[in-house]
TIKOL-919852 format. One line per 5 residues: number of its first residue (from 1); their letters; for each residue x, y, z of C-alpha. Coordinates in steps of 0.05 Angstrom, whole numbers, plus 5000, padded with zeros to 4 digits. Example, Ala and Ser with C-alpha at 12.3 -4.5 7.8 and 13.67 -1.06 7.14 Angstrom:
2
1> AS> 5246,4910,5156 | 5273,4979,5143
END
This chain:
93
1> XXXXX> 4763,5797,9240 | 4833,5815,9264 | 4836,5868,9322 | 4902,5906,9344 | 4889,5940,9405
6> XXXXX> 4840,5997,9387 | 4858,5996,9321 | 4816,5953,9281 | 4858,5921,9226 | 4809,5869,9181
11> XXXXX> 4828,5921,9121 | 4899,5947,9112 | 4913,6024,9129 | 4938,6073,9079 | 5021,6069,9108
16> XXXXX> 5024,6143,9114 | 4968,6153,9154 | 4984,6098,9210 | 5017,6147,9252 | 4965,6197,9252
21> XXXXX> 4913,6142,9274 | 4954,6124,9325 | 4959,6197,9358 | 4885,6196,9350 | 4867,6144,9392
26> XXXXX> 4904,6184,9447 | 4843,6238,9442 | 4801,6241,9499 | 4734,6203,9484 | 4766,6161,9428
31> XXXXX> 4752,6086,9441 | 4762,6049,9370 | 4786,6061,9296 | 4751,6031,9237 | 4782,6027,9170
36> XXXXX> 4740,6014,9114 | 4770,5985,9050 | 4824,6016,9011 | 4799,6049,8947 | 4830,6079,8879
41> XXXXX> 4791,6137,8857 | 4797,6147,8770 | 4809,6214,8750 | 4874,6263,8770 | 4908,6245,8832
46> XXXXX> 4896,6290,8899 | 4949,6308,8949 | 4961,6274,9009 | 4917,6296,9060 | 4869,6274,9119
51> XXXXX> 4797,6304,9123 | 4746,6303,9177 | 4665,6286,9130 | 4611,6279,9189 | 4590,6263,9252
56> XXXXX> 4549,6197,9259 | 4506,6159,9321 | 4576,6136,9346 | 4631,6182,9332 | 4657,6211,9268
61> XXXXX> 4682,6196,9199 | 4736,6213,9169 | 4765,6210,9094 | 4842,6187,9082 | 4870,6207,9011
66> XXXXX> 4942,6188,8976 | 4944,6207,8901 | 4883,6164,8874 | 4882,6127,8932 | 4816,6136,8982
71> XXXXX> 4805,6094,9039 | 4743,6123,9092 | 4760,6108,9176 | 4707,6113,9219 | 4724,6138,9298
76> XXXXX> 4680,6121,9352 | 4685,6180,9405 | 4652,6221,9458 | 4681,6283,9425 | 4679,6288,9364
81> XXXXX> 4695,6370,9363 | 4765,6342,9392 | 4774,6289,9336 | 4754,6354,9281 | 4809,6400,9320
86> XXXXX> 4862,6343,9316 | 4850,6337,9239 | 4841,6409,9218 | 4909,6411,9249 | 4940,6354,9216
91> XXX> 4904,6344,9150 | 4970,6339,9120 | 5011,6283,9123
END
């Protein structure tokens, strides 16, 4: 398991989403990012976008998409209506 800071990097990241993880573990509450594994989804490719899915027991997760790429992050924060704000504002990369 490889750790960078709060960043938790045992999968890679989708590249154009890096910086947008970064700013988020600036929110208030926000104490770790977990990628899950980089997917490729079959079918017709989706734009590039960021979207917030749930809440869970420990923060929030969160849905990263490039073309037919698909990767899921999970956030562990206090405030998770912060983390929803931050992507409805930024859901495009």
């Amino acid at each position: 398991m490889v750790k960078f800071g709060k960043l938790k990097r045992e999968h890679h990241i989708l590249k154009p989403f890096i910086k947008n993880l970064e700013k988020i573990l600036t929110l208030p509450g926000v104490t770790r990012i977990v990628p899950g594994p980089i997917k490729n989804k079959p079918g017709r490719p989706s734009a590039r976008r960021m979207t917030y899915q749930y809440e869970t027991p420990t923060g929030s997760k969160l849905a990263l998409h490039d073309g037919s790429t698909h990767q899921e992050v999970f956030v562990v924060t206090s405030e998770p209506t912060k983390l929803e704000e931050f992507v409805l504002q930024n859901r495009s990369v």
